[in-house]
C-alpha beads as a LAMMPS data file, in Angstrom:
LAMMPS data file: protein, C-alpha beads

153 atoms
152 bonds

1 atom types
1 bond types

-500.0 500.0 xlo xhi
-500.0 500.0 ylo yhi
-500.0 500.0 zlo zhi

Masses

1 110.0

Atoms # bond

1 1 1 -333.193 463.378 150.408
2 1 1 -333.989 459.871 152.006
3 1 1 -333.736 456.788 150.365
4 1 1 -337.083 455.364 149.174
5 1 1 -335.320 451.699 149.382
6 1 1 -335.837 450.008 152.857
7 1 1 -332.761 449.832 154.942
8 1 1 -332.628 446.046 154.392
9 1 1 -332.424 445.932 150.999
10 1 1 -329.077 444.090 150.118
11 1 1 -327.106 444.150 146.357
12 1 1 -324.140 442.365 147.313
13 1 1 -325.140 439.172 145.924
14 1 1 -324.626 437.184 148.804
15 1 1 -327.727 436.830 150.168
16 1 1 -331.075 435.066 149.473
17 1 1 -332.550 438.681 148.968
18 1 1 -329.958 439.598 147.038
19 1 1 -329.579 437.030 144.684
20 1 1 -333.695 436.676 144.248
21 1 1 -333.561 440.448 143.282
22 1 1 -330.616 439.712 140.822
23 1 1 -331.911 437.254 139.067
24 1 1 -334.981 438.309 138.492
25 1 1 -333.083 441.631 137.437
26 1 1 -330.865 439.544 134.593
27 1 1 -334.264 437.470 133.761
28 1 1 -335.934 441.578 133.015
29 1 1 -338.587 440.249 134.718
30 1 1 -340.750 443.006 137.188
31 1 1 -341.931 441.698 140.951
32 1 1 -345.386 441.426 139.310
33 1 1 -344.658 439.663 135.685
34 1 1 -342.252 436.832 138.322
35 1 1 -345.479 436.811 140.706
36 1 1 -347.701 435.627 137.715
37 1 1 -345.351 433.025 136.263
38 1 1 -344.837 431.688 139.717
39 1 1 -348.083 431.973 141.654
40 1 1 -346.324 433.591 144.574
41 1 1 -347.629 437.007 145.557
42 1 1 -346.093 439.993 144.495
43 1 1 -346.129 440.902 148.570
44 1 1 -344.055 437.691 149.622
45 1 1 -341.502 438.123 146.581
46 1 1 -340.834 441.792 147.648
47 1 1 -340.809 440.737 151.154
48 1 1 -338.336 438.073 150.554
49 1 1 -336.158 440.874 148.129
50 1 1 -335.944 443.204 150.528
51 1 1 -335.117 440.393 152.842
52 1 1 -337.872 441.043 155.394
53 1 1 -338.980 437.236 154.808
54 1 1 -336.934 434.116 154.201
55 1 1 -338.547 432.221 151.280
56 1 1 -339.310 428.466 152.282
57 1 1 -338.128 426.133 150.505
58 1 1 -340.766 425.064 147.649
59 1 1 -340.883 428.998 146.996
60 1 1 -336.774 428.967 146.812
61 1 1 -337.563 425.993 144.079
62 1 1 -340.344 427.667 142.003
63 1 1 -338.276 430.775 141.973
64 1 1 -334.856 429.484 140.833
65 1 1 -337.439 426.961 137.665
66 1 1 -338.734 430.716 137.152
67 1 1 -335.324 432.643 136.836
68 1 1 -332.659 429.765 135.619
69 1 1 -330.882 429.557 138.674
70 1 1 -330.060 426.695 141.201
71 1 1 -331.401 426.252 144.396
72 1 1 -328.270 426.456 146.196
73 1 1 -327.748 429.511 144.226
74 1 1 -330.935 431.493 145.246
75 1 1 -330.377 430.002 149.300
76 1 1 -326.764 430.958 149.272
77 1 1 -325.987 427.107 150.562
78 1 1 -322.566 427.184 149.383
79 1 1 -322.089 429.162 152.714
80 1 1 -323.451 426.455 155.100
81 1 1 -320.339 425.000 157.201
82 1 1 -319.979 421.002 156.253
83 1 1 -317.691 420.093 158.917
84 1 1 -319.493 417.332 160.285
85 1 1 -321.787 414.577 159.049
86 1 1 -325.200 416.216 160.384
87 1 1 -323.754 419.711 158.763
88 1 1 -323.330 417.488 155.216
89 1 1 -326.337 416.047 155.722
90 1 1 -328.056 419.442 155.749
91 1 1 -326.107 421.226 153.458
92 1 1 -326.578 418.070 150.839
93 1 1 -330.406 418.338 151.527
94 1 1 -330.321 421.654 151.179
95 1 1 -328.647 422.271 147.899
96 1 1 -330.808 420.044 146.293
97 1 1 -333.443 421.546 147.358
98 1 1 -335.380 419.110 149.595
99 1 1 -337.545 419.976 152.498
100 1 1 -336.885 417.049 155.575
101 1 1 -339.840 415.156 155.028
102 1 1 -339.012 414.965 150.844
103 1 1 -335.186 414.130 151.744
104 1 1 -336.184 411.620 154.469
105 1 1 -338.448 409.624 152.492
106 1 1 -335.715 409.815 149.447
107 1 1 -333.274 408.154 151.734
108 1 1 -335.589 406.004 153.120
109 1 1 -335.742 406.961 156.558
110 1 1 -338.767 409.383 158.996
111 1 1 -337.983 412.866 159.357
112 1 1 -337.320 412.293 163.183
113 1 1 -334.074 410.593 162.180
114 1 1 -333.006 412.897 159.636
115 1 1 -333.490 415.624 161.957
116 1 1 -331.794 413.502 164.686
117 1 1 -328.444 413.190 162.173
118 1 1 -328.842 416.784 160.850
119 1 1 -328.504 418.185 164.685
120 1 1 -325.551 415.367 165.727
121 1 1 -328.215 413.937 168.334
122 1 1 -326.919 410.792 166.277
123 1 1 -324.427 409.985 162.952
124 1 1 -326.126 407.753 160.197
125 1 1 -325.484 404.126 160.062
126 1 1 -323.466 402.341 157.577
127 1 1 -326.286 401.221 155.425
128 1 1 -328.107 405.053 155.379
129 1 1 -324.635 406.475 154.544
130 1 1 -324.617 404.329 151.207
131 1 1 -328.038 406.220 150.609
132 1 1 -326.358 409.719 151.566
133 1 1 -323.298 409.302 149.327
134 1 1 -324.976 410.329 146.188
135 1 1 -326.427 413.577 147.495
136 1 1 -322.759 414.198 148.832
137 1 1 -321.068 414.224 145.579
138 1 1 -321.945 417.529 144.740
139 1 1 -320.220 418.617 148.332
140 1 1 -316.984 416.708 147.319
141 1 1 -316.519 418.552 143.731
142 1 1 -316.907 421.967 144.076
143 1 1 -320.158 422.308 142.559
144 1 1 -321.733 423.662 145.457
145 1 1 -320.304 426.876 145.254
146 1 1 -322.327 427.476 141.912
147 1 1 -319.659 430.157 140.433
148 1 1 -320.985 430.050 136.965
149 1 1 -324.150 431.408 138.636
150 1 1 -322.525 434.298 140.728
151 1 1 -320.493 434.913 138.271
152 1 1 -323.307 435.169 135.426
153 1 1 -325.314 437.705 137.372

Bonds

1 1 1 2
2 1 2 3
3 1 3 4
4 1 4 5
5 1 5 6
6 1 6 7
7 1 7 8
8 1 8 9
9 1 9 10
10 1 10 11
11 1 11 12
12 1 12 13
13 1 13 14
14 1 14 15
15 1 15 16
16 1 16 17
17 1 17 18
18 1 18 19
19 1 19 20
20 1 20 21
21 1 21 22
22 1 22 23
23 1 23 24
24 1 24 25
25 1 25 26
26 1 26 27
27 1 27 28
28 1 28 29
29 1 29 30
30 1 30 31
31 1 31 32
32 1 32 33
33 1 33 34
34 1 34 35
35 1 35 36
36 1 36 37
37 1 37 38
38 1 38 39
39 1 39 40
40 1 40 41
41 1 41 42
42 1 42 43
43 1 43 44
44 1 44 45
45 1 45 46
46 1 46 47
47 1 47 48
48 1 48 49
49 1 49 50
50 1 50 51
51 1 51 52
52 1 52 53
53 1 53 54
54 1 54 55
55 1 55 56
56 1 56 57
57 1 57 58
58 1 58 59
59 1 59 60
60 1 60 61
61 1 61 62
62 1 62 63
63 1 63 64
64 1 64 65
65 1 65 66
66 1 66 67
67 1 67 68
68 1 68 69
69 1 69 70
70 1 70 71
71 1 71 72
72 1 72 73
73 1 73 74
74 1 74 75
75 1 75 76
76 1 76 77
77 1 77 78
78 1 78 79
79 1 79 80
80 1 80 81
81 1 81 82
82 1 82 83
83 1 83 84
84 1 84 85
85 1 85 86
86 1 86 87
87 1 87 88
88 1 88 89
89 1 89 90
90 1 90 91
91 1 91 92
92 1 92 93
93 1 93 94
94 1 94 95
95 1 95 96
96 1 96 97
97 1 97 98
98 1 98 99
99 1 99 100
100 1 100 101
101 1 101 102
102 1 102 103
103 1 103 104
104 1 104 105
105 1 105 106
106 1 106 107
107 1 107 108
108 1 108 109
109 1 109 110
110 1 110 111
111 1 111 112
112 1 112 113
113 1 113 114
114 1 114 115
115 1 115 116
116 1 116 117
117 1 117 118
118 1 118 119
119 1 119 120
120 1 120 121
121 1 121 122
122 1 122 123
123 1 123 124
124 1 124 125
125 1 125 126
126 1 126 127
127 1 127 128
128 1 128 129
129 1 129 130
130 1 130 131
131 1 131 132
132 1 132 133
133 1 133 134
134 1 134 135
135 1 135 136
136 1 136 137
137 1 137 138
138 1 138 139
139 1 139 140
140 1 140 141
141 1 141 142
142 1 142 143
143 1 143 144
144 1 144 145
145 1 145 146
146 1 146 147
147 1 147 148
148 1 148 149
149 1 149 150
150 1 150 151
151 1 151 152
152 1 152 153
């Protein structure tokens, strides 16, 4: 007998579809009851489950408000590489949740720049890394890897 779950469907908790699905799981929430309390369509959440979509950023946020998790947690952005400045700037940006535009205005700088850094066309000047620090400190301690979260679901 075949499997009525599509080939893409994922339970080991280390992807965006997996984690979406687990949470919601832990929460005993259905696709439908997490569509209402969202506003995101019962078709785009089951998309992104079964991890024939990526969700976009706002949706990551409005899910993880919906089910108690992080950001970072639901994008898996403990697994972005942080080896350089542009990769910290990203991954920083990332795990808070911030689209470019949001993060570049935050920082005080336009998205072309951001972008620019985030890609190592060019590294941030002095007086824009004293704006980055504070997004980096969750990179420096460990937070980023949001184990309480994995661990919980």
């Amino acid at each position: 007998m075949q499997s009525l779950r599509s080939p893409y469907y994922d339970e080991s908790g280390k992807t965006p579809a997996a984690r979406i699905r687990l949470a919601r799981i832990k929460k005993g929430l259905s696709i439908k009851e997490l569509s209402v309390i969202t506003g995101i369509s019962t078709t785009s959440i089951s998309k992104m489950e079964n991890n024939h979509s990526r969700p976009s950023l706002p949706n990551l946020r409005t899910l993880a408000q919906a089910l108690d998790v992080s950001v970072a947690y639901l994008g898996c952005f403990e697994n972005l590489p942080e080896q350089t400045i542009g990769q910290r700037i990203r991954k920083a940006r990332l795990y808070h949740g911030f689209t470019k535009e949001e993060f570049a205005q935050r920082i005080g700088v336009n998205e072309k720049t951001l972008r620019k850094w985030e890609t190592g066309y060019f590294e941030p000047l002095p007086h824009h890394l004293d704006a980055l620090v504070p997004h980096f400190k969750v990179l420096n301690s460990g937070q980023h890897t949001n184990q309480e979260n994995a661990s919980d679901l």
